[in-house]
N, CA, C, O and CB atoms as a CASP TS submission, in Angstrom:
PFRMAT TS
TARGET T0000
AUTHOR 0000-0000-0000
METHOD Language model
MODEL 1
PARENT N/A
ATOM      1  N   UNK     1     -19.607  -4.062  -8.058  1.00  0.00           N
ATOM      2  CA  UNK     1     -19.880  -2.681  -8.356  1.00  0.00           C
ATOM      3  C   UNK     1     -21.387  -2.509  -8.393  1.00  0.00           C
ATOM      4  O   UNK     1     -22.207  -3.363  -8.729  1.00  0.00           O
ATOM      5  CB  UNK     1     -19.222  -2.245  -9.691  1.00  0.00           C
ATOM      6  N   UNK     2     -21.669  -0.997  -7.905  1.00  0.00           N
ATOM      7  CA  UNK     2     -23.419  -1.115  -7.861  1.00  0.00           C
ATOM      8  C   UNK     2     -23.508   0.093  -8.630  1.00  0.00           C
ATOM      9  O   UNK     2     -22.703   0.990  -8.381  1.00  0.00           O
ATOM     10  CB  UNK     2     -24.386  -1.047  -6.182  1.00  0.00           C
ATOM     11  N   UNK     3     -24.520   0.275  -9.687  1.00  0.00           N
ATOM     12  CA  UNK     3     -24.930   1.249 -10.308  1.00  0.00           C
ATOM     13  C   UNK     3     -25.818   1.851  -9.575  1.00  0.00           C
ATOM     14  O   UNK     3     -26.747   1.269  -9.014  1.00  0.00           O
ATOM     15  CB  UNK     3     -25.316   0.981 -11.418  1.00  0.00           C
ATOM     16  N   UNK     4     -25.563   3.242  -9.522  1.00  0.00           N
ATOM     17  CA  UNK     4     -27.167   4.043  -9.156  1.00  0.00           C
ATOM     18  C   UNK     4     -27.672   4.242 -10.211  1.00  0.00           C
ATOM     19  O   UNK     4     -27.271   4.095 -11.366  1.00  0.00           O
ATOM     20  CB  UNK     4     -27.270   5.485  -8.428  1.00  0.00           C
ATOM     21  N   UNK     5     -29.225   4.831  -9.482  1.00  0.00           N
ATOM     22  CA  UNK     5     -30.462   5.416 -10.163  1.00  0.00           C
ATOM     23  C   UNK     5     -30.309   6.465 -10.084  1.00  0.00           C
ATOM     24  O   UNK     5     -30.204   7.152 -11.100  1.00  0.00           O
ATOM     25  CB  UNK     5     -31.689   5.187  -9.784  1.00  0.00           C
ATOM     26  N   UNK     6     -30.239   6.993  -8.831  1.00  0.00           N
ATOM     27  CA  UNK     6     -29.934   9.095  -8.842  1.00  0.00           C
ATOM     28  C   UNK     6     -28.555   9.282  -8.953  1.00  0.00           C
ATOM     29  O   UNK     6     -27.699   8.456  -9.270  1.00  0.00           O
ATOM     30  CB  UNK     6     -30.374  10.178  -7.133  1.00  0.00           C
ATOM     31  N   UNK     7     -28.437  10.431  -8.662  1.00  0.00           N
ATOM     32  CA  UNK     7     -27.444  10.944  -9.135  1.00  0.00           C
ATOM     33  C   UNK     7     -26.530  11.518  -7.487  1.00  0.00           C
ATOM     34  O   UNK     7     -27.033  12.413  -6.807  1.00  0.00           O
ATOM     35  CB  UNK     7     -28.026  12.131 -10.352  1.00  0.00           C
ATOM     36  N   UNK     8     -25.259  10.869  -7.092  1.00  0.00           N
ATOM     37  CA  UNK     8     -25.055  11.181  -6.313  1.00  0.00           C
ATOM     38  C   UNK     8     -23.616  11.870  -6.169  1.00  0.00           C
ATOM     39  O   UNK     8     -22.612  11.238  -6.498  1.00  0.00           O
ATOM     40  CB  UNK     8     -25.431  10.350  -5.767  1.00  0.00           C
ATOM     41  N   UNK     9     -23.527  13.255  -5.644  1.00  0.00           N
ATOM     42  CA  UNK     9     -22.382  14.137  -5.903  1.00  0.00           C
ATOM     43  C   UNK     9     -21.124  13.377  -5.280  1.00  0.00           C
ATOM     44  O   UNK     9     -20.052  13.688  -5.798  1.00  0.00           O
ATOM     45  CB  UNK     9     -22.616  15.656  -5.234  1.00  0.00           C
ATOM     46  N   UNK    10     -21.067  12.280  -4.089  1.00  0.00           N
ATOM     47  CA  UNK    10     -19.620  11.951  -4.030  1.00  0.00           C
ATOM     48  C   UNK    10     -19.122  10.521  -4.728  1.00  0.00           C
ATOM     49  O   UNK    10     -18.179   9.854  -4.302  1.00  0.00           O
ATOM     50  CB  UNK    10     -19.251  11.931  -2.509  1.00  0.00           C
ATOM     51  N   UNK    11     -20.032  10.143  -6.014  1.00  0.00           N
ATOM     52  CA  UNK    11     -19.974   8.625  -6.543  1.00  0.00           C
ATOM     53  C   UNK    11     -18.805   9.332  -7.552  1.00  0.00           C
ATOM     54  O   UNK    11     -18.395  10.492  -7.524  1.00  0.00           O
ATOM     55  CB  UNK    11     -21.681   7.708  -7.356  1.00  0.00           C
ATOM     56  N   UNK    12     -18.453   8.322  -8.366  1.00  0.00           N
ATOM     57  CA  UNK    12     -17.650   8.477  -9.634  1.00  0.00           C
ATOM     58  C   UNK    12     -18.301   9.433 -10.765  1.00  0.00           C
ATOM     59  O   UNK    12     -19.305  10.083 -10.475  1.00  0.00           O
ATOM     60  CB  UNK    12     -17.445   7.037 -10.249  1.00  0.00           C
ATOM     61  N   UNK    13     -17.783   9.509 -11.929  1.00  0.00           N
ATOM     62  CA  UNK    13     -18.317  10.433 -13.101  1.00  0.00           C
ATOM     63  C   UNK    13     -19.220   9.237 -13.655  1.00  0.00           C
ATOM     64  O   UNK    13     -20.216   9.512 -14.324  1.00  0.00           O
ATOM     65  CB  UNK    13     -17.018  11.160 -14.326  1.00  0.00           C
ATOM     66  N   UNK    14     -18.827   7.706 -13.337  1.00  0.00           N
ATOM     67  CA  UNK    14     -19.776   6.504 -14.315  1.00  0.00           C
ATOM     68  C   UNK    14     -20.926   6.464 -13.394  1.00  0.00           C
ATOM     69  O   UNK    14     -21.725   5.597 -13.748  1.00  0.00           O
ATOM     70  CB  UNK    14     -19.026   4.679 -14.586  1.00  0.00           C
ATOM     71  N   UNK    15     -21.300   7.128 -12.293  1.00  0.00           N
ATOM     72  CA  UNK    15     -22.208   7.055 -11.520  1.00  0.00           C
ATOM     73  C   UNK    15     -21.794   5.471 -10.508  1.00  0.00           C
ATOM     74  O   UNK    15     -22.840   4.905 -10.190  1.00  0.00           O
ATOM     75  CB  UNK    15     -23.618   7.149 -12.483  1.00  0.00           C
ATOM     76  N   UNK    16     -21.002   5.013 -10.190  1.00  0.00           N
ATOM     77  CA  UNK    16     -20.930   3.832  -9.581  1.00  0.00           C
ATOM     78  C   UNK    16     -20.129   3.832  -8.183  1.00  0.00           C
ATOM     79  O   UNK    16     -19.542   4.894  -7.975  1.00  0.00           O
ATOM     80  CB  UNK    16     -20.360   2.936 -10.542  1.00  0.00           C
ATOM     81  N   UNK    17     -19.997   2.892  -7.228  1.00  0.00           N
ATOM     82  CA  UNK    17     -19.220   2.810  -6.243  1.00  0.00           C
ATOM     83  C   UNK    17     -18.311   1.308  -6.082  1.00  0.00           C
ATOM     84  O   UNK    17     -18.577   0.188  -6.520  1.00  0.00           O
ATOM     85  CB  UNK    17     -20.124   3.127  -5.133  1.00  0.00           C
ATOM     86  N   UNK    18     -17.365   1.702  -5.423  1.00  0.00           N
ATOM     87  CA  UNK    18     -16.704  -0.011  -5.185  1.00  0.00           C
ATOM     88  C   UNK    18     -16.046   0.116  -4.251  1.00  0.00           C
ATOM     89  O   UNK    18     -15.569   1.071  -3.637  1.00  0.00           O
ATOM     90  CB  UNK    18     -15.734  -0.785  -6.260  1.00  0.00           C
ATOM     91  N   UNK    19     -16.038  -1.092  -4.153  1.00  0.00           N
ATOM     92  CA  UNK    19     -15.292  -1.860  -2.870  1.00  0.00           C
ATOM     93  C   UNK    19     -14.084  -2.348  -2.571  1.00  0.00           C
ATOM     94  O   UNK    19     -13.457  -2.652  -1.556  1.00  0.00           O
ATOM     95  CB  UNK    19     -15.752  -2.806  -2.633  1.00  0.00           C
ATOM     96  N   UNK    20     -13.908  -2.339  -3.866  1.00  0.00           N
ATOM     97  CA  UNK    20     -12.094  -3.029  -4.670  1.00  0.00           C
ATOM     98  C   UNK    20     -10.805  -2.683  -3.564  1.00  0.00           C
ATOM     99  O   UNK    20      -9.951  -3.444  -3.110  1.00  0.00           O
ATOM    100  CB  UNK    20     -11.478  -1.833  -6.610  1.00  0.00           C
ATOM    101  N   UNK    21     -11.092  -0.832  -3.267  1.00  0.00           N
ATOM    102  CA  UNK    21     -10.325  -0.446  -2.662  1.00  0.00           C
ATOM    103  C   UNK    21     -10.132  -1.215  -1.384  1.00  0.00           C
ATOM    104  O   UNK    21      -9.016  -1.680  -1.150  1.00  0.00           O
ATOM    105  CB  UNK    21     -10.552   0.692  -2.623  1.00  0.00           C
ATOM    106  N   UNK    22     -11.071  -1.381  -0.580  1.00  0.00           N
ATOM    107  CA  UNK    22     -10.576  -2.119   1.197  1.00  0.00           C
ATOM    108  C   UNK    22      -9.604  -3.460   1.032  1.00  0.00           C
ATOM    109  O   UNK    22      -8.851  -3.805   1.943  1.00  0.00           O
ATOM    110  CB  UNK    22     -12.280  -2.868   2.263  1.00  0.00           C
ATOM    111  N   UNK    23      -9.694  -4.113  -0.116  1.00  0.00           N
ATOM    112  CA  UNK    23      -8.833  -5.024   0.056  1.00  0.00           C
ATOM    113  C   UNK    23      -7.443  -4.480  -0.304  1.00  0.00           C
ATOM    114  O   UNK    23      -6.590  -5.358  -0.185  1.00  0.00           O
ATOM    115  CB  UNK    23      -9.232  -6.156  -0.662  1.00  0.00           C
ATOM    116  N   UNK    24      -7.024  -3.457  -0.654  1.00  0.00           N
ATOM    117  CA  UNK    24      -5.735  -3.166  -1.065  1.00  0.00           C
ATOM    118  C   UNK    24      -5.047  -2.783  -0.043  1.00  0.00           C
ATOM    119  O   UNK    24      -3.832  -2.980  -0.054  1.00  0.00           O
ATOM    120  CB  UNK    24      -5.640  -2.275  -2.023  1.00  0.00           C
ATOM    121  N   UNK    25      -5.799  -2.019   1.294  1.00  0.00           N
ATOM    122  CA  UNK    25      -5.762  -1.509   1.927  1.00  0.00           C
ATOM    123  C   UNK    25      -4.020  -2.159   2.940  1.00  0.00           C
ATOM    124  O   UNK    25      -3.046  -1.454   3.205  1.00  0.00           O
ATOM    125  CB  UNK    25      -7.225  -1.488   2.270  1.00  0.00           C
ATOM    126  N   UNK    26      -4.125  -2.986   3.122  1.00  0.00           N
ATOM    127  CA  UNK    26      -2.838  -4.005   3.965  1.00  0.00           C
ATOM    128  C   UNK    26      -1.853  -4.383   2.642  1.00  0.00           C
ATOM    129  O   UNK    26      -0.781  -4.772   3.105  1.00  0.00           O
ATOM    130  CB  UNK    26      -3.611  -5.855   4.857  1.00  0.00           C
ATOM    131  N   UNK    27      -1.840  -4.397   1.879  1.00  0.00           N
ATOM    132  CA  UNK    27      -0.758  -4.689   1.005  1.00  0.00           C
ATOM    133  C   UNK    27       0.758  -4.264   0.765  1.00  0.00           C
ATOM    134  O   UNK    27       1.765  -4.940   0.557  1.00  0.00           O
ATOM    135  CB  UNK    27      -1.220  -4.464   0.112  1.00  0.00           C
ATOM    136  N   UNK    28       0.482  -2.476   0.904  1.00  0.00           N
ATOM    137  CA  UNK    28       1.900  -2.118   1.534  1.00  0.00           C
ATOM    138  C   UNK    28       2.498  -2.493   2.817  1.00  0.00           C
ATOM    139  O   UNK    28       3.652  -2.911   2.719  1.00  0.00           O
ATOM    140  CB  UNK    28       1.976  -0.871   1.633  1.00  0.00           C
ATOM    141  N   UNK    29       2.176  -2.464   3.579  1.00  0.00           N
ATOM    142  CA  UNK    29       2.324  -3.307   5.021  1.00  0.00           C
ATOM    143  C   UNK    29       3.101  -4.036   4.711  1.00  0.00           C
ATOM    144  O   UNK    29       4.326  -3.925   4.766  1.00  0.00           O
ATOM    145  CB  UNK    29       1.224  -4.071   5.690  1.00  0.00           C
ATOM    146  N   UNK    30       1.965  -5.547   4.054  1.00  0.00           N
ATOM    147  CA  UNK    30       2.631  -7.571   3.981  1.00  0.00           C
ATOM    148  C   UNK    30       3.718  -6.976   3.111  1.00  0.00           C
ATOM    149  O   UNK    30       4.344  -7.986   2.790  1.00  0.00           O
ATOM    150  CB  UNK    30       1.370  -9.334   2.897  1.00  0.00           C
ATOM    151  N   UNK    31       4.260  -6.055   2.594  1.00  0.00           N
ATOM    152  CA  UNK    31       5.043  -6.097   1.916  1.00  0.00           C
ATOM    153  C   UNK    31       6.397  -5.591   2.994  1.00  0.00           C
ATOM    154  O   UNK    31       7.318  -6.230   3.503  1.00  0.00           O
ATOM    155  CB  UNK    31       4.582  -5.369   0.684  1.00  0.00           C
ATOM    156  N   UNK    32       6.152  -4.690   3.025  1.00  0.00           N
ATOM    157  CA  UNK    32       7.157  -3.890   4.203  1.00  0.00           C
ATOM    158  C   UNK    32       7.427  -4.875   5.223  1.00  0.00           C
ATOM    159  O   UNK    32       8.634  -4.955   5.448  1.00  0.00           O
ATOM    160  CB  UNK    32       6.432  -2.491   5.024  1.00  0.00           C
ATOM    161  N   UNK    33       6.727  -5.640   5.906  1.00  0.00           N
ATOM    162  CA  UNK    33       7.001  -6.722   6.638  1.00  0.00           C
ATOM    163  C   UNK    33       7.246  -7.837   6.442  1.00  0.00           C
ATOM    164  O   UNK    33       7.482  -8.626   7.357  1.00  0.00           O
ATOM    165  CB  UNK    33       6.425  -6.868   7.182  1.00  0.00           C
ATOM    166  N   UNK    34       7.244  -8.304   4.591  1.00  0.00           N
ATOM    167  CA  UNK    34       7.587  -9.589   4.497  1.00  0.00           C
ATOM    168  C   UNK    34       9.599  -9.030   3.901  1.00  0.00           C
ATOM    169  O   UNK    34      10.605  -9.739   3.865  1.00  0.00           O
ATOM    170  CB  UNK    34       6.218 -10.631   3.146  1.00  0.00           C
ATOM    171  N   UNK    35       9.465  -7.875   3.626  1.00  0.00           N
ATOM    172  CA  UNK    35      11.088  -7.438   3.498  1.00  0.00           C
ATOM    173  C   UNK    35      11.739  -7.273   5.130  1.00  0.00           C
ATOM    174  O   UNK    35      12.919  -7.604   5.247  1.00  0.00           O
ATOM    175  CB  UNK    35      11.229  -5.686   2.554  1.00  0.00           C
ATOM    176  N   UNK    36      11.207  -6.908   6.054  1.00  0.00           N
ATOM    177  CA  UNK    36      11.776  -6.713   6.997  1.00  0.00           C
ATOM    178  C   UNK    36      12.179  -8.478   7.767  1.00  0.00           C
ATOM    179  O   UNK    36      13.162  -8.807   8.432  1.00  0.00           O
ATOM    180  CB  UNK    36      10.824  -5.614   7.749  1.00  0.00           C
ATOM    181  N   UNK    37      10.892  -9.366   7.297  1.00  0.00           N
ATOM    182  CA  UNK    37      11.219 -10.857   7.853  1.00  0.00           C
ATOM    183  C   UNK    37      12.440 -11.463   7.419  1.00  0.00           C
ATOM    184  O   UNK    37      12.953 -12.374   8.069  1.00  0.00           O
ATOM    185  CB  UNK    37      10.171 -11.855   7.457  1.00  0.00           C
ATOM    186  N   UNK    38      13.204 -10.783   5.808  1.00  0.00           N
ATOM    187  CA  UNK    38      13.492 -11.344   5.079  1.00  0.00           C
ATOM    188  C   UNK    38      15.340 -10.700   5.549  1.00  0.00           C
ATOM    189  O   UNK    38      16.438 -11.229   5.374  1.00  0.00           O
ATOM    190  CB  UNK    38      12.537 -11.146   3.698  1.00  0.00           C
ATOM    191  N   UNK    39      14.948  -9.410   6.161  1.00  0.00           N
ATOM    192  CA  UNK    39      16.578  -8.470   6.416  1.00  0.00           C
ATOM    193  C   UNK    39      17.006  -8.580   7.193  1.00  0.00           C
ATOM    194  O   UNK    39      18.155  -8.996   7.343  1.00  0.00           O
ATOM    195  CB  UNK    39      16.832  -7.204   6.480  1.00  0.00           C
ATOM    196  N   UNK    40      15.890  -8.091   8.391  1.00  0.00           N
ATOM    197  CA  UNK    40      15.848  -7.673   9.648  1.00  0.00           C
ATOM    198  C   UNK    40      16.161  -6.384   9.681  1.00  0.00           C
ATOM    199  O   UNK    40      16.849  -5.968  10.613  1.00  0.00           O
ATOM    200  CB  UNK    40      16.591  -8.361  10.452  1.00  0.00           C
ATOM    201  N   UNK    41      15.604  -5.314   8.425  1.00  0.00           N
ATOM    202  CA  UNK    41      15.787  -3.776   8.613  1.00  0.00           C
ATOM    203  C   UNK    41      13.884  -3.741   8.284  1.00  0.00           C
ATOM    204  O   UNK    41      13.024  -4.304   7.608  1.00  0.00           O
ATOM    205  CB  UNK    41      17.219  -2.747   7.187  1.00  0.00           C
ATOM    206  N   UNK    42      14.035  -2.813   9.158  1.00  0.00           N
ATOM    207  CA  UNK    42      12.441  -2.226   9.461  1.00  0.00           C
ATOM    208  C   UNK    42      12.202  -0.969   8.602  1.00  0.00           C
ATOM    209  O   UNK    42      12.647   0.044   9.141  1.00  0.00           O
ATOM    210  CB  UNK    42      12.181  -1.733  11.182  1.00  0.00           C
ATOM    211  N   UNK    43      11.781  -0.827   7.743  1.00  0.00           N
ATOM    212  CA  UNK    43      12.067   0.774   6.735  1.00  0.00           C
ATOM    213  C   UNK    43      10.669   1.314   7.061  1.00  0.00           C
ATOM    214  O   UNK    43       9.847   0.499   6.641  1.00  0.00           O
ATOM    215  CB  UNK    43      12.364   0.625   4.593  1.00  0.00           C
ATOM    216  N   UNK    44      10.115   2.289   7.600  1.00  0.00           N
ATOM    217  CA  UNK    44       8.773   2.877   8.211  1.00  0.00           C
ATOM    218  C   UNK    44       8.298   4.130   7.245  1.00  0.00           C
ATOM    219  O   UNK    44       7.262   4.789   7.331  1.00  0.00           O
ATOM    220  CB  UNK    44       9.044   3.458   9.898  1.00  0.00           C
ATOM    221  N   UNK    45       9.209   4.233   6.449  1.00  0.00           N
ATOM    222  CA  UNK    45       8.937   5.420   5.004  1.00  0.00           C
ATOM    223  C   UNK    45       8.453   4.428   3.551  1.00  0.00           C
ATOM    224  O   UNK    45       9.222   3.729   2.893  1.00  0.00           O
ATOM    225  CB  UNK    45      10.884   6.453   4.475  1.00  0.00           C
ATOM    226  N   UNK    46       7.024   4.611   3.317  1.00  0.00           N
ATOM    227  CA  UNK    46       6.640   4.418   1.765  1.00  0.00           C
ATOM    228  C   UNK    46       7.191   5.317   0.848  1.00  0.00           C
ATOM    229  O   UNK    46       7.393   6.467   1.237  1.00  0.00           O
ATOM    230  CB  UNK    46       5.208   4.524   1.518  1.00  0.00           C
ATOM    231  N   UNK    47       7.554   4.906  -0.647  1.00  0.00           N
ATOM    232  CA  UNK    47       7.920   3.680  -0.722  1.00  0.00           C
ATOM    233  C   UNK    47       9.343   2.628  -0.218  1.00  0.00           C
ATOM    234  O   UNK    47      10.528   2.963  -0.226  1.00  0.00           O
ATOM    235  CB  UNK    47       7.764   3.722  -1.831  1.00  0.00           C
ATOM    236  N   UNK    48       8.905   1.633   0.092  1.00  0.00           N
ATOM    237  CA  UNK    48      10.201   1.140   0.486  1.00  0.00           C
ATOM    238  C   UNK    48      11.041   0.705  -0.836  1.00  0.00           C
ATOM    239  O   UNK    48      10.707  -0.179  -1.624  1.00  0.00           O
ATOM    240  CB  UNK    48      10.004  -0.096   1.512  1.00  0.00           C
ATOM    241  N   UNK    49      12.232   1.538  -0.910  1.00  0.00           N
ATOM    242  CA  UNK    49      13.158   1.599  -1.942  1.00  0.00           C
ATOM    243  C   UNK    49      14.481   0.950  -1.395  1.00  0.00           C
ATOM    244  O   UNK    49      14.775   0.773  -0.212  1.00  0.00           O
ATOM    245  CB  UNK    49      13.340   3.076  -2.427  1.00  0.00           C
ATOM    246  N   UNK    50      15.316   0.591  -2.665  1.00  0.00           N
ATOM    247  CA  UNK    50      16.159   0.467  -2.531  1.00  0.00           C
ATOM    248  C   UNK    50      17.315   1.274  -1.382  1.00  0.00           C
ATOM    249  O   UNK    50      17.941   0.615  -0.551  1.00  0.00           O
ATOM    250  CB  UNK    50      16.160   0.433  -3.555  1.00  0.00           C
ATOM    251  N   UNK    51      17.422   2.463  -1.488  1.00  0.00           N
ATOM    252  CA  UNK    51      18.209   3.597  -0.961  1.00  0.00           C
ATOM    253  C   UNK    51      18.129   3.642   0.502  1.00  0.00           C
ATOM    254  O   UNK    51      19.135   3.898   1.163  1.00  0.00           O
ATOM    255  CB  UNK    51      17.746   4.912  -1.526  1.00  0.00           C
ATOM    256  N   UNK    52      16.643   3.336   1.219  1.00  0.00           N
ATOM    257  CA  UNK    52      16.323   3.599   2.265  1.00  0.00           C
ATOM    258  C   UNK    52      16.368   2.078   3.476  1.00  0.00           C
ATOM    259  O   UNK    52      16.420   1.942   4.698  1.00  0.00           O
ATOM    260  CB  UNK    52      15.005   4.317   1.928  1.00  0.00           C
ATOM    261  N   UNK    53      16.302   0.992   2.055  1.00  0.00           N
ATOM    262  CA  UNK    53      16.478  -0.021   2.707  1.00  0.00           C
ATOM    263  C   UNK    53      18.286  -0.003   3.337  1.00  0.00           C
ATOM    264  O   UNK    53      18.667   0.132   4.500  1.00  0.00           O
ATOM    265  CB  UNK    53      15.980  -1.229   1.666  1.00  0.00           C
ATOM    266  N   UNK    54      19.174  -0.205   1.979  1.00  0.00           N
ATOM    267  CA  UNK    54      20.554   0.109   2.147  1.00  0.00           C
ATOM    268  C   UNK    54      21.627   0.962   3.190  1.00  0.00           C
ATOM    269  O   UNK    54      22.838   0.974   3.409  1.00  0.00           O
ATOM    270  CB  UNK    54      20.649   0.561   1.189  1.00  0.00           C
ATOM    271  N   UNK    55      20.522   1.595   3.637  1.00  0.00           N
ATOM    272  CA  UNK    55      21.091   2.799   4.366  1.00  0.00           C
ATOM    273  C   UNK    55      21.038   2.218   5.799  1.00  0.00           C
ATOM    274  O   UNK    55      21.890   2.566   6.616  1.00  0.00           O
ATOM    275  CB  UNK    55      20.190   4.295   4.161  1.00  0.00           C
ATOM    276  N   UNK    56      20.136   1.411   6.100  1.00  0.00           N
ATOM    277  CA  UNK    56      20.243   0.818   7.657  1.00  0.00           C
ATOM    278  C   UNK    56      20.531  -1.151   7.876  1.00  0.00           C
ATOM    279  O   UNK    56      20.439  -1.844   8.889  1.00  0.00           O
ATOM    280  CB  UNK    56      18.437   1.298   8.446  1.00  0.00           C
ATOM    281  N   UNK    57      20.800  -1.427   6.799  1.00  0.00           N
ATOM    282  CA  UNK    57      21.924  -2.548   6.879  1.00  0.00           C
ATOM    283  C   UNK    57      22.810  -2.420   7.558  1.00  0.00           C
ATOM    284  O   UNK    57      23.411  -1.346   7.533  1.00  0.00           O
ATOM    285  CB  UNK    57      22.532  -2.850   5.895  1.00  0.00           C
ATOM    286  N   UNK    58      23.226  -3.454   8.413  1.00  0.00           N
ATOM    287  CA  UNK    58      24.784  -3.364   9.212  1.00  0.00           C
ATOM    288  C   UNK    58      26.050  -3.080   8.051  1.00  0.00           C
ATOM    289  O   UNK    58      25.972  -3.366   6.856  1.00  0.00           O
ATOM    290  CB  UNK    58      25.177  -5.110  10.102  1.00  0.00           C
ATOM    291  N   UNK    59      27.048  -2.537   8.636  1.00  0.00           N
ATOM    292  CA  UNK    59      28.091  -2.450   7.828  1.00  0.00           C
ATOM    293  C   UNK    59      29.138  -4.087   8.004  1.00  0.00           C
ATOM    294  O   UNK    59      29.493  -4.621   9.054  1.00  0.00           O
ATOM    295  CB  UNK    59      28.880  -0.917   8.322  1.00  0.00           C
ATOM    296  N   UNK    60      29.364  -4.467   6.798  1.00  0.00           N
ATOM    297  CA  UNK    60      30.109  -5.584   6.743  1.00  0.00           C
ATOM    298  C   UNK    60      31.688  -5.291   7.278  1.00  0.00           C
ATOM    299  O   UNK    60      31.994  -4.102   7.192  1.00  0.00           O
ATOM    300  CB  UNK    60      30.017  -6.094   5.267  1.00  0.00           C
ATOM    301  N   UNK    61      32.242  -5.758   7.561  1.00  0.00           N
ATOM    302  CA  UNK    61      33.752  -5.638   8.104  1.00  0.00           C
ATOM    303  C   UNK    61      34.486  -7.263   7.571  1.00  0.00           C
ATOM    304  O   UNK    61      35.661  -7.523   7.827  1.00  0.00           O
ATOM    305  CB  UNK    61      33.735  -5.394  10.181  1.00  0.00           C
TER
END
């Protein structure tokens, strides 16, 4: 995190900026794709829920 000296209108209210965010950035993804490695259903709507996963499972017979 870097503190400013001036005052800049698109920083935070603590005056600071970060970086934290870019790494979060792929996380829904490895997730969505480590469930799809795991099914073989591809769900392309966040969040991936229960309901939406269920719904494109093969039907058992």
């Amino acid at each position: 995190m870097i503190f400013l000296d001036e005052v800049d209108p698109l920083s935070s209210p603590m005056k600071a900026k970060g970086v934290g965010e870019l790494g979060l950035c792929g996380v829904a993804a490895a997730i969505a794709n480590a469930v799809y490695n795991a099914t073989g259903v591809r769900v392309r709507d966040y969040p991936v829920t229960l309901d939406k996963h269920l719904a494109h499972l093969p039907r058992m017979t």
